[in-house]
NUKE-59531 format. One line per 3 residues: number of its first residue (from 1); their letters; for each residue x, y, z negated of N, C-alpha, C. Coordinates in Angstrom, 3 decimals, padded with zeros to 6 digits, always signed. Each point is the difference from the previous one (the first is absolute). Layout:
REM residues N
NUM> a> X/Y/Z/X/Y/Z/X/Y/Z; ...
This chain:
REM residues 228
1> xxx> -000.422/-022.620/+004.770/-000.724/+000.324/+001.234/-000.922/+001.189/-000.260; +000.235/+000.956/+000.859/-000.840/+001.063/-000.230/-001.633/-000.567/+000.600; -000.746/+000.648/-000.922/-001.640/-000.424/+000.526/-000.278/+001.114/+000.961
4> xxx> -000.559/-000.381/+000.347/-000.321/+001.084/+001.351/-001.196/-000.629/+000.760; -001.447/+000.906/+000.463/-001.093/-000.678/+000.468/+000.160/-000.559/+001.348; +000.883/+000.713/+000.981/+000.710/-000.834/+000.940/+001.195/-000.878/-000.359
7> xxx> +000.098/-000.598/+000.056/+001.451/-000.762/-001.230/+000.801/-000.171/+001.781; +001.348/+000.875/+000.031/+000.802/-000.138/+000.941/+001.259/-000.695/-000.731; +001.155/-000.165/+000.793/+001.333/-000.752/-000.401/+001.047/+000.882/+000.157
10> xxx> -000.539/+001.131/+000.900/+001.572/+000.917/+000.254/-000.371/+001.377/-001.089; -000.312/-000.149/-001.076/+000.029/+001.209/-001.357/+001.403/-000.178/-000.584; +001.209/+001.371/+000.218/+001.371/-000.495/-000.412/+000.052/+001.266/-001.017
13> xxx> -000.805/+001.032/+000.203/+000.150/+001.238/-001.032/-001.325/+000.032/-001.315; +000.573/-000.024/-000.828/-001.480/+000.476/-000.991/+000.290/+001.394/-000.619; -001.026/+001.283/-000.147/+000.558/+000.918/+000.383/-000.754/+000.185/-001.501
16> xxx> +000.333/+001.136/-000.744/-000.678/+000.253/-001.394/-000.244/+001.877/-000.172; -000.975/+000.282/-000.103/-000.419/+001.668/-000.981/+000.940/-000.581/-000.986; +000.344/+001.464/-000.846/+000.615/+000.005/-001.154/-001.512/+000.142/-001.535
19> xxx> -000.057/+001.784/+000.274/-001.009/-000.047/-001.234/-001.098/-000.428/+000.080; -000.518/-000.604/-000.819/-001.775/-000.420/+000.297/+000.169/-001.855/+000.069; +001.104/-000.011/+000.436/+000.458/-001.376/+001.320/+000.545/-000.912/-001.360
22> xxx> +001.327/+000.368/-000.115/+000.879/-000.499/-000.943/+000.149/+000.262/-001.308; +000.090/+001.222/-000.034/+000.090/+000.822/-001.491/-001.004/+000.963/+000.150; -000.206/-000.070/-001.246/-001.447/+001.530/-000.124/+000.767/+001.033/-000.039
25> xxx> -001.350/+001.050/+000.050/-000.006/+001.134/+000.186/+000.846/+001.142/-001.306; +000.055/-000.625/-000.742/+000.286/+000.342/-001.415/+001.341/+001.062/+000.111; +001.243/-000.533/+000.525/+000.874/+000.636/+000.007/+000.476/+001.188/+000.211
28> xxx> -000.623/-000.278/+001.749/+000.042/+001.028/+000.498/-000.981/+001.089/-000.084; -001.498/-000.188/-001.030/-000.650/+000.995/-000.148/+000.699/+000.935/-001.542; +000.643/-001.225/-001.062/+000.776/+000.817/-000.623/+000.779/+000.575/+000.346
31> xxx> +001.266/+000.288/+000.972/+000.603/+000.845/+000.356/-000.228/+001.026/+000.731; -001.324/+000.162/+000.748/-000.613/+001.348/+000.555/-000.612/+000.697/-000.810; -000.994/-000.900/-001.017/-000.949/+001.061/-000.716/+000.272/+000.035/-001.208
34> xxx> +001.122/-001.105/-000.727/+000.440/+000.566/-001.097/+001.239/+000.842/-000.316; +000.812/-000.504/+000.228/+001.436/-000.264/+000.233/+000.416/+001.485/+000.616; -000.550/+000.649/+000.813/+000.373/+001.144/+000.992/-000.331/+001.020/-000.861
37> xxx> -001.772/+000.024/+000.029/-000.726/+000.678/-000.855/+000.450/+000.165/-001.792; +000.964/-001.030/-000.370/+000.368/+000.364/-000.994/+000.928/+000.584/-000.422; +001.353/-000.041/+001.223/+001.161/+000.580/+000.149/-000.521/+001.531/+000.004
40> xxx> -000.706/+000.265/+001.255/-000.426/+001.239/-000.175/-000.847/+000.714/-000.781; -000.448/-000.586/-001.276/-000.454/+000.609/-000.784/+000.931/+000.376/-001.234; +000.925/-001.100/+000.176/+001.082/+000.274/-000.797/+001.081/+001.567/+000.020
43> xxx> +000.088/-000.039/+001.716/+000.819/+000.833/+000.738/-000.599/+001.753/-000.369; -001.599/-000.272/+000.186/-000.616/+001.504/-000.253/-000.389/+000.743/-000.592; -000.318/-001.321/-001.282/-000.527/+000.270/-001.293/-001.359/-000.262/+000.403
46> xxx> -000.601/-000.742/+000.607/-001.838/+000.042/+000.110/-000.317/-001.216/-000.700; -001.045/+000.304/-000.177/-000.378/-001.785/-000.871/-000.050/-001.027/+001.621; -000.478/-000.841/-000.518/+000.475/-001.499/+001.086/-001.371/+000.589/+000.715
49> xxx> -001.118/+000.368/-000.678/-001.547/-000.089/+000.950/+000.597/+001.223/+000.948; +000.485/+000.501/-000.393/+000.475/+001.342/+001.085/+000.779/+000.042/+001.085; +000.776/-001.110/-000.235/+001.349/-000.378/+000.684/-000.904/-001.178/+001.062
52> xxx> -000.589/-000.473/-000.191/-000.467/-001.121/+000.653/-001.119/+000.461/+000.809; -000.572/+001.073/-000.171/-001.267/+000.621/+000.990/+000.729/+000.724/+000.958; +001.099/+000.385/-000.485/+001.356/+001.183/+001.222/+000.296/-001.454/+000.708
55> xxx> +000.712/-000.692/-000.439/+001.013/-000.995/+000.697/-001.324/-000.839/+001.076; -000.851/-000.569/-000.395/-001.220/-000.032/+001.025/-000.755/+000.849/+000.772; -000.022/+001.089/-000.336/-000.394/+001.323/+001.219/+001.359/+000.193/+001.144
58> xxx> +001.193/-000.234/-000.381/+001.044/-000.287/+000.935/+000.271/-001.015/+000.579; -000.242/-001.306/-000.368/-000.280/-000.919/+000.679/-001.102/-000.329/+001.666; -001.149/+000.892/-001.134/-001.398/+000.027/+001.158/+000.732/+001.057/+001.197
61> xxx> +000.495/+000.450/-000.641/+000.371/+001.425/+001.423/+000.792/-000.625/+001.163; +001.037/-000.683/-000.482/+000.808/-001.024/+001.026/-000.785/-000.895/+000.756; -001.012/-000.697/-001.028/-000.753/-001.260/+000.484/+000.649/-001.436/+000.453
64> xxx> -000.219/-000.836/+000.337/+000.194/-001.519/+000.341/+000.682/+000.398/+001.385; -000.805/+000.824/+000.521/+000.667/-000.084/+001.568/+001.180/+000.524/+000.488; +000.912/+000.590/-000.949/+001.259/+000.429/+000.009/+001.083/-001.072/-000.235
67> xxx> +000.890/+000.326/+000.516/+001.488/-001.317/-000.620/+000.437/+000.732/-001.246; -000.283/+001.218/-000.254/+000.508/+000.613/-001.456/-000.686/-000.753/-001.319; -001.400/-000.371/+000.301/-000.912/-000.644/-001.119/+000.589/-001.161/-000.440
70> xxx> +001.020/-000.784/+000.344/+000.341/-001.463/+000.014/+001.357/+000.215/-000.598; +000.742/+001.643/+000.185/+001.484/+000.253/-000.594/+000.149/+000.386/-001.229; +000.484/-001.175/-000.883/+000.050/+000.707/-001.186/+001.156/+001.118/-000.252
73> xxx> +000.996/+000.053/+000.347/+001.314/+000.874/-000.090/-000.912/+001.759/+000.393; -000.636/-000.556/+001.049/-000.884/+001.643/+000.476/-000.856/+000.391/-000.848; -000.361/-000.451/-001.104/-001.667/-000.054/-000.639/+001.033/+000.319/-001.736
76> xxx> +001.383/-000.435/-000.166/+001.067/+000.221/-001.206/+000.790/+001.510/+000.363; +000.055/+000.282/+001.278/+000.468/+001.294/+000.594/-001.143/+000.626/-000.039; -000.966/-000.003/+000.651/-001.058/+001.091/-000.240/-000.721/+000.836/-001.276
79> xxx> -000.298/-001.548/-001.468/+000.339/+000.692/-001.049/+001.327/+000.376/-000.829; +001.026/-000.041/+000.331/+001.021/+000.754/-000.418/+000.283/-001.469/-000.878; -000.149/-000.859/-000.096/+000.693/-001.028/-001.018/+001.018/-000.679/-000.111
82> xxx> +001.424/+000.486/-000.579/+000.736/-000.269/+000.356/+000.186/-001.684/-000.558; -000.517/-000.976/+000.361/+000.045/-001.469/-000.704/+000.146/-000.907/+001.660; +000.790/-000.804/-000.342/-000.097/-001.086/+001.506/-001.151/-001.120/-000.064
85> xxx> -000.687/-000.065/+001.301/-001.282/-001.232/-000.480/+000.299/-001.336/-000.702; +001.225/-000.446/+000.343/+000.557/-001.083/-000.666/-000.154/+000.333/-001.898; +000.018/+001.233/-000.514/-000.235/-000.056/-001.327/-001.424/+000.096/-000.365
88> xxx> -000.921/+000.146/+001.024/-001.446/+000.031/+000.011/-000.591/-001.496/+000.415; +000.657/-000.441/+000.508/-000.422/-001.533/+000.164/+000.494/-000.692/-001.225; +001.326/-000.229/-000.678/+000.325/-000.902/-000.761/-001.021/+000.273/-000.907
91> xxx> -000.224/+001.215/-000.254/-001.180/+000.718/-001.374/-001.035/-001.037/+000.488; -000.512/-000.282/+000.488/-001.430/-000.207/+000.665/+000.139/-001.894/+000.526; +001.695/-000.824/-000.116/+000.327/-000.962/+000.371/-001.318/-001.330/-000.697
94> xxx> -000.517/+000.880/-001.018/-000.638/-001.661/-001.093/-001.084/+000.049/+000.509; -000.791/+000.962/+001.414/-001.335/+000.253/+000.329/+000.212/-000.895/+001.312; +000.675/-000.611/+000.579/+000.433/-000.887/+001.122/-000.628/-001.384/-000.267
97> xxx> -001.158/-000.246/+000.706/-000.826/-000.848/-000.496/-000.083/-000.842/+001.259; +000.733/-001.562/+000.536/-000.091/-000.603/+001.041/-000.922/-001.011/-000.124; -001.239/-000.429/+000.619/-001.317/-000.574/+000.118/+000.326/-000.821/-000.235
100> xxx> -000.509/-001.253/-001.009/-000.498/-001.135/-000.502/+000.479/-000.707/+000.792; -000.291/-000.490/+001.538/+000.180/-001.046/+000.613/+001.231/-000.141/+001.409; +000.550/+001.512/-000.370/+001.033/+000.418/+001.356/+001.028/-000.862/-000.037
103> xxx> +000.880/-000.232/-001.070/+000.795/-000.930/+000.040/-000.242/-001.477/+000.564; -000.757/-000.158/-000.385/+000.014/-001.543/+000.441/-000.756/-000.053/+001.335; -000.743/+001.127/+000.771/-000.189/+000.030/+000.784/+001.141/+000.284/+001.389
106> xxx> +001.090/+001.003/-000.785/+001.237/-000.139/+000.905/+000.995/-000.991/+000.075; -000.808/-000.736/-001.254/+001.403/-001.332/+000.205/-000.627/-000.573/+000.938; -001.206/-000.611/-000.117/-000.154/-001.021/+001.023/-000.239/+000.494/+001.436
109> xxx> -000.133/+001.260/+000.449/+000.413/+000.323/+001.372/+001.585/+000.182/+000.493; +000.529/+000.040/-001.138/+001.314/-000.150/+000.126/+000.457/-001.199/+000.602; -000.504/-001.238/-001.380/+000.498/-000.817/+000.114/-000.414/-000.640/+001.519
112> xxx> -000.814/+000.495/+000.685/-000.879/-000.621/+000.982/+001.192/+000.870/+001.819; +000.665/+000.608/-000.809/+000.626/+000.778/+001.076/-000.449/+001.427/+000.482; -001.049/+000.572/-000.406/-000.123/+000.795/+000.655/+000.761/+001.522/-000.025
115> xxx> +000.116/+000.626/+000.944/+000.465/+001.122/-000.677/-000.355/+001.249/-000.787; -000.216/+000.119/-000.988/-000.473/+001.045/-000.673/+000.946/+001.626/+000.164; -001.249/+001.016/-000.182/+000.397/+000.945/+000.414/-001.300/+001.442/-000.774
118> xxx> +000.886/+001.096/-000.713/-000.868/+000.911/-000.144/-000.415/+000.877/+000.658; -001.057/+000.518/+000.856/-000.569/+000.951/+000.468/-001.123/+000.856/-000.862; +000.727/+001.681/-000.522/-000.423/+000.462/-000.622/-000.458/+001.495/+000.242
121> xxx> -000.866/+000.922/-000.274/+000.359/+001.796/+000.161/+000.528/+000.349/-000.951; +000.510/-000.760/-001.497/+000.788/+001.082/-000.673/+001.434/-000.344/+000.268; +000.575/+001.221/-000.496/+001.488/-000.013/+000.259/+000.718/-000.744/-000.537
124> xxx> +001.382/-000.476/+000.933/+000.931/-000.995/-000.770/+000.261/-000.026/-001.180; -000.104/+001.372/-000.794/+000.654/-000.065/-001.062/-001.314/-000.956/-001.168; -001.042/+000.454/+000.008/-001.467/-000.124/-000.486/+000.367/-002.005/+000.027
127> xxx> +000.282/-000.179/+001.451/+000.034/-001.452/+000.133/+000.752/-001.017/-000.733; +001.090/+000.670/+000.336/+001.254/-000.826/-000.449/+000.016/-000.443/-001.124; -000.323/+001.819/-001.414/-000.012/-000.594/-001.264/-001.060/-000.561/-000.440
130> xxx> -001.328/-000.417/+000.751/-001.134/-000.378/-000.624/-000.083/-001.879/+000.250; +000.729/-000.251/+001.453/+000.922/-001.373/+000.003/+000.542/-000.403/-000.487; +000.704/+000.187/-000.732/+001.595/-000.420/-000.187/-000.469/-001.449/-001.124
133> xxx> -001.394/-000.179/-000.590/+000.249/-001.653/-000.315/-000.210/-001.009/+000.696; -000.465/+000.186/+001.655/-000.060/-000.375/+000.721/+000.686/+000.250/+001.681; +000.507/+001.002/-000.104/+000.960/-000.008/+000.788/+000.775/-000.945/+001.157
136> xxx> +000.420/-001.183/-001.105/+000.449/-001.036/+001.191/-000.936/-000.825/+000.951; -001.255/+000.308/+000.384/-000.466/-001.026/+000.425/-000.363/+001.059/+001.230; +000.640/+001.292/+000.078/-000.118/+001.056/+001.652/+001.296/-000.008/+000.512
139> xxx> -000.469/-000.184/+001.259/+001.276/+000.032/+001.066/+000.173/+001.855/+000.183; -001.715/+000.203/+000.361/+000.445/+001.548/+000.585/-001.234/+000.690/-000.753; +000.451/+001.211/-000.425/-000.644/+000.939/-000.583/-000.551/+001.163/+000.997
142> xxx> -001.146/-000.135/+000.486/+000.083/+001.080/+000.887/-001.078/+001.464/-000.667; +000.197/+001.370/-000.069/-000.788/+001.175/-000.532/-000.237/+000.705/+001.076; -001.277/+000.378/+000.220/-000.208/+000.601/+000.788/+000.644/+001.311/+000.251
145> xxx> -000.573/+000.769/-001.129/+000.410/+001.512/-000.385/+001.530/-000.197/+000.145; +000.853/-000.525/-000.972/+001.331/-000.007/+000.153/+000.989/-000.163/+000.991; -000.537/-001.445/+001.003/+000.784/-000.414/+000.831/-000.515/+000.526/+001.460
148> xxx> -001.584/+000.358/+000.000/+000.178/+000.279/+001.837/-000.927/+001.582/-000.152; -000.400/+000.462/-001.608/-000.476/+001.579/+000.193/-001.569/-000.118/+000.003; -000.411/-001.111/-000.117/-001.392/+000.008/+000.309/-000.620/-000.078/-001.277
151> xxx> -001.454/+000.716/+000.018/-000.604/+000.145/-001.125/-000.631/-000.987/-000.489; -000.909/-000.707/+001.010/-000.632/-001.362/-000.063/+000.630/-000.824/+000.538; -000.083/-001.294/-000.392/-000.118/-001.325/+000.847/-001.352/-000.199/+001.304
154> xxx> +001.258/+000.759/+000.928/-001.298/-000.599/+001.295/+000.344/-000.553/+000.863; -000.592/-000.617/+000.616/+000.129/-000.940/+001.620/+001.658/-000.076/+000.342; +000.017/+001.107/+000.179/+001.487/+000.345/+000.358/+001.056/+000.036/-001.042
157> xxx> -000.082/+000.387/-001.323/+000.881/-000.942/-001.167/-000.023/-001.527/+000.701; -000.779/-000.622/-000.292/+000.180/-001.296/+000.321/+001.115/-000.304/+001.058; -000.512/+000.097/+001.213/+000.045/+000.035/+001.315/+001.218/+000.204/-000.445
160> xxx> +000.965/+000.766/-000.681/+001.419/+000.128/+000.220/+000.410/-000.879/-001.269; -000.512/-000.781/-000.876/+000.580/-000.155/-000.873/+000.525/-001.651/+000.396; -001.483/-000.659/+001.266/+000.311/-001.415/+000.506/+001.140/+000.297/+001.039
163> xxx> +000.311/+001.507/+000.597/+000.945/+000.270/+000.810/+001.353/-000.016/-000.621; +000.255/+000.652/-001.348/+001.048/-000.735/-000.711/-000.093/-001.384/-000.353; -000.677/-000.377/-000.229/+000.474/-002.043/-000.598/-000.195/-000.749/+001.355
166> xxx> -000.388/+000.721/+001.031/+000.214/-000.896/+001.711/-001.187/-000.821/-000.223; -001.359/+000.154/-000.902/-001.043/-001.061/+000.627/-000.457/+000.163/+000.320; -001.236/-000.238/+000.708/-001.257/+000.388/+000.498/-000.731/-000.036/-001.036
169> xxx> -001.214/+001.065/+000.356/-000.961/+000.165/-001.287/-001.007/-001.072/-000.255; -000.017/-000.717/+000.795/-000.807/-001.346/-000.019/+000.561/-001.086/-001.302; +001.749/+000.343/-000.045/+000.695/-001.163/-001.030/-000.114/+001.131/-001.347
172> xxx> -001.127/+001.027/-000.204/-000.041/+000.215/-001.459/-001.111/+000.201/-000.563; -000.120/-000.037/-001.482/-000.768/-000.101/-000.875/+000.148/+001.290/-000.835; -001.105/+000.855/+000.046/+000.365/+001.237/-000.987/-001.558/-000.172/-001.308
175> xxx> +000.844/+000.144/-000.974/-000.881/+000.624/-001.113/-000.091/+001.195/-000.848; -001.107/+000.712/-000.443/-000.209/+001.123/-000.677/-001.076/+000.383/-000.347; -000.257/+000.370/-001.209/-001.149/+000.462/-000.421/-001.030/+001.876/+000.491
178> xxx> +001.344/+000.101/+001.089/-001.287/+001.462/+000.820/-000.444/-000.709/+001.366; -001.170/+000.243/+000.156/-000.757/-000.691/+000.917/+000.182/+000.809/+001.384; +000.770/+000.950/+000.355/+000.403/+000.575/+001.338/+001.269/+000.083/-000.150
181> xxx> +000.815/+000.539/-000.611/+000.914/-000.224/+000.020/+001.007/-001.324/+000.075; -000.333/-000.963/-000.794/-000.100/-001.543/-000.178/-000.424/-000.662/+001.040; -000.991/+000.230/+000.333/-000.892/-001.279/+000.489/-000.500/+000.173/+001.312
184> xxx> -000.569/+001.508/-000.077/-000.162/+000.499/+001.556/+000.940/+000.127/+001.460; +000.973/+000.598/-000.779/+001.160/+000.252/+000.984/+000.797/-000.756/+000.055; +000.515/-000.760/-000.481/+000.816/-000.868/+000.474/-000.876/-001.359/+000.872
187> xxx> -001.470/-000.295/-000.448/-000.346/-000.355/+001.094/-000.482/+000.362/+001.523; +000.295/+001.393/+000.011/-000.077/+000.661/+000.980/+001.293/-000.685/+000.802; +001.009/-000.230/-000.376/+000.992/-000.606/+000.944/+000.351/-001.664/+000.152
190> xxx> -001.122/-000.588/-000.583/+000.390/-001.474/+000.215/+000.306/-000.251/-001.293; +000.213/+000.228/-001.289/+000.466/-000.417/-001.050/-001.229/-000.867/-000.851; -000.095/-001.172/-000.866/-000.659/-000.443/-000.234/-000.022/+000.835/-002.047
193> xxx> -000.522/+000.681/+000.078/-000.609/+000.452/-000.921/-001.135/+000.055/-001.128; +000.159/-000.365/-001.772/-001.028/-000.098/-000.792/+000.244/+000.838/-001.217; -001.729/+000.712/-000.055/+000.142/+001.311/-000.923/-000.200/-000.967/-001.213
196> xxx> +000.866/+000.568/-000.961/-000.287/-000.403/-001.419/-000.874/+000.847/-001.075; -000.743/-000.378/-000.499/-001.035/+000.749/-000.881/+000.165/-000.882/-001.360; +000.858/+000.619/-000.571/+000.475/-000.403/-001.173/-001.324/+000.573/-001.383
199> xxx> -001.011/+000.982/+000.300/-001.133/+000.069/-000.549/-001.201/-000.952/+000.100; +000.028/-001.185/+001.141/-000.364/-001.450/+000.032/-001.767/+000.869/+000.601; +000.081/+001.240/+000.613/-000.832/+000.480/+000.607/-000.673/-000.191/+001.165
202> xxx> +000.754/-000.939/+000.569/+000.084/-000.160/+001.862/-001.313/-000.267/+000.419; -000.223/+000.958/+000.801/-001.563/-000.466/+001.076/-000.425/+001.275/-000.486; +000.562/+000.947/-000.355/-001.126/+001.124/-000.882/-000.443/+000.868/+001.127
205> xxx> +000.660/-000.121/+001.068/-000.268/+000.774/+001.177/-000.479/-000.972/+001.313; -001.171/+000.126/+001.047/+000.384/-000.574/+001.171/+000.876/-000.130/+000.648; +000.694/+000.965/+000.468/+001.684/-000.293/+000.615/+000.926/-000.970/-000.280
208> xxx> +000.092/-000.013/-001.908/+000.964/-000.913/-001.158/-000.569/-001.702/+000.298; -001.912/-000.094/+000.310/-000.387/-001.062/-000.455/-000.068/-000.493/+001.096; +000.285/+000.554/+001.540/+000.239/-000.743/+001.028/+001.387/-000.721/+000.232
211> xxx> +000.664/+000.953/-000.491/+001.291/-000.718/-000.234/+000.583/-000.832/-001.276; -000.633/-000.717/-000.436/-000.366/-000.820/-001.231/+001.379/-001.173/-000.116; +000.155/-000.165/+001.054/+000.492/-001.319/+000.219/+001.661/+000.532/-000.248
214> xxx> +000.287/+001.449/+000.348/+001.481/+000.463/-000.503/-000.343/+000.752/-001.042; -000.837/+000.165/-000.704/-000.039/+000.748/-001.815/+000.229/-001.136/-000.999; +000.881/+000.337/-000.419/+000.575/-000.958/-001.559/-000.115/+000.885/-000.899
217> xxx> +000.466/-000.442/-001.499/-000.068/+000.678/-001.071/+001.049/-000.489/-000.680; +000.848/-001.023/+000.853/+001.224/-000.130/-000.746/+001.279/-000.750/+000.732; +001.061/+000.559/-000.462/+000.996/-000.392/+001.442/-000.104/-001.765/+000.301
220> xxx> -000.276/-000.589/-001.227/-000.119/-001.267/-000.340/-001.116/-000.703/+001.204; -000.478/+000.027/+000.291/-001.120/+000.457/+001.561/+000.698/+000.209/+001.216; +000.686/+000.075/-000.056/+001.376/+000.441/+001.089/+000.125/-001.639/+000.858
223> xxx> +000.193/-001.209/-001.029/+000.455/-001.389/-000.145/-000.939/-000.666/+000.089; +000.067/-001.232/+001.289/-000.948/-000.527/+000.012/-000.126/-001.099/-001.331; +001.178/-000.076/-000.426/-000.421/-001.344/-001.325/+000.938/+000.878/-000.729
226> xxx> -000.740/+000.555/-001.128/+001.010/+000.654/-001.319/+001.509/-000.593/-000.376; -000.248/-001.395/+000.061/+001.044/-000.663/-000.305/+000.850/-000.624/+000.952; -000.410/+000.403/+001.318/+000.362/-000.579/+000.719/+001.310/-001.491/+000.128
């Protein structure tokens, strides 16, 4: 049974962030700031500190708010590297670090019926291989950037994502550790939403500490009886 401070009966989706959420950050910061930066230092002859102050001054220039910032194939074309990300991920495969308590937190929403589902901004590819020891317990993988072009998760991600699985936003449950992206917007459309603060920080802000009652620090918090 999902806990929830209104405790309703019609919750049929439980919706999940990827990084921050499930697996850390680890991976995917090795493959931008090491991994790239090292190819191309390889490629130019610069030492790595050189390669890595270029490859981040090109980054900043694009910024977050582009769909290019989220493409790795565009970011392997732009520095000339001729390597496929798939050989930059396997490099980087032993930094795939899935949180302490996720598993057994997807079994027993599993086992409980619900439907699980990823809602993420990085790209499929980012997703897929950073899943894959958990994998079976998603029906649908949804990326923002990848599948509908959008940079963020907003209102309207959502809004189309309960429009693919046919529910109303009332029958879901979203979690994530960014507090607008996560937590804001999808309750902007009816979605029952809780930010995770996996730094066990929560309340550090008025805004965070009014909303107290949806800040956890661990998916395990999700359940009204751990063991249900």
């Amino acid at each position: 049974m999902i806990r929830a401070p209104q405790a309703r009966e019609d919750i049929k989706v439980v919706s999940f962030d990827v990084d921050g959420t499930l697996v850390s950050q680890g991976f995917a910061d090795c493959v931008w700031l090491q991994g790239i930066p090292e190819a191309y230092a390889e490629k130019e002859g610069l030492s790595f500190e050189q390669a890595y102050e270029y490859v981040k001054s090109e980054y900043n220039k694009v910024g977050e708010h582009r769909i290019e910032w989220y493409n790795i194939d565009y970011w392997l074309r732009k520095f000339g590297l001729d390597i496929p990300y798939e050989t930059l991920f396997e490099k980087y495969e032993g930094e795939i670090k899935v949180y302490e308590e996720v598993e057994s937190v997807l079994t027993v929403l599993k086992e409980e019926g619900y439907e699980l589902i990823l809602s993420s901004n990085a790209a499929t590819e980012f997703i897929e291989f950073q899943i894959k020891p958990i994998k079976k317990f998603f029906l649908h993988v949804f990326s923002a950037t990848s599948d509908f072009g959008e940079v963020k998760k907003t209102n309207g991600f959502f809004a189309r994502v309960c429009g693919i699985l046919d529910v109303k936003p009332q029958a879901v449950v979203h979690t994530g550790d960014h507090w607008v992206f996560d937590f804001i917007n999808p309750r902007k459309i009816g979605i029952t939403a809780y930010y995770l603060d996996r730094t066990r920080k929560r309340s550090v802000t008025a805004e965070v500490r009014k909303e107290d009652a949806f800040v956890i620090s661990d998916l395990s918090e999700l359940l009204d009886d751990p063991v249900c």
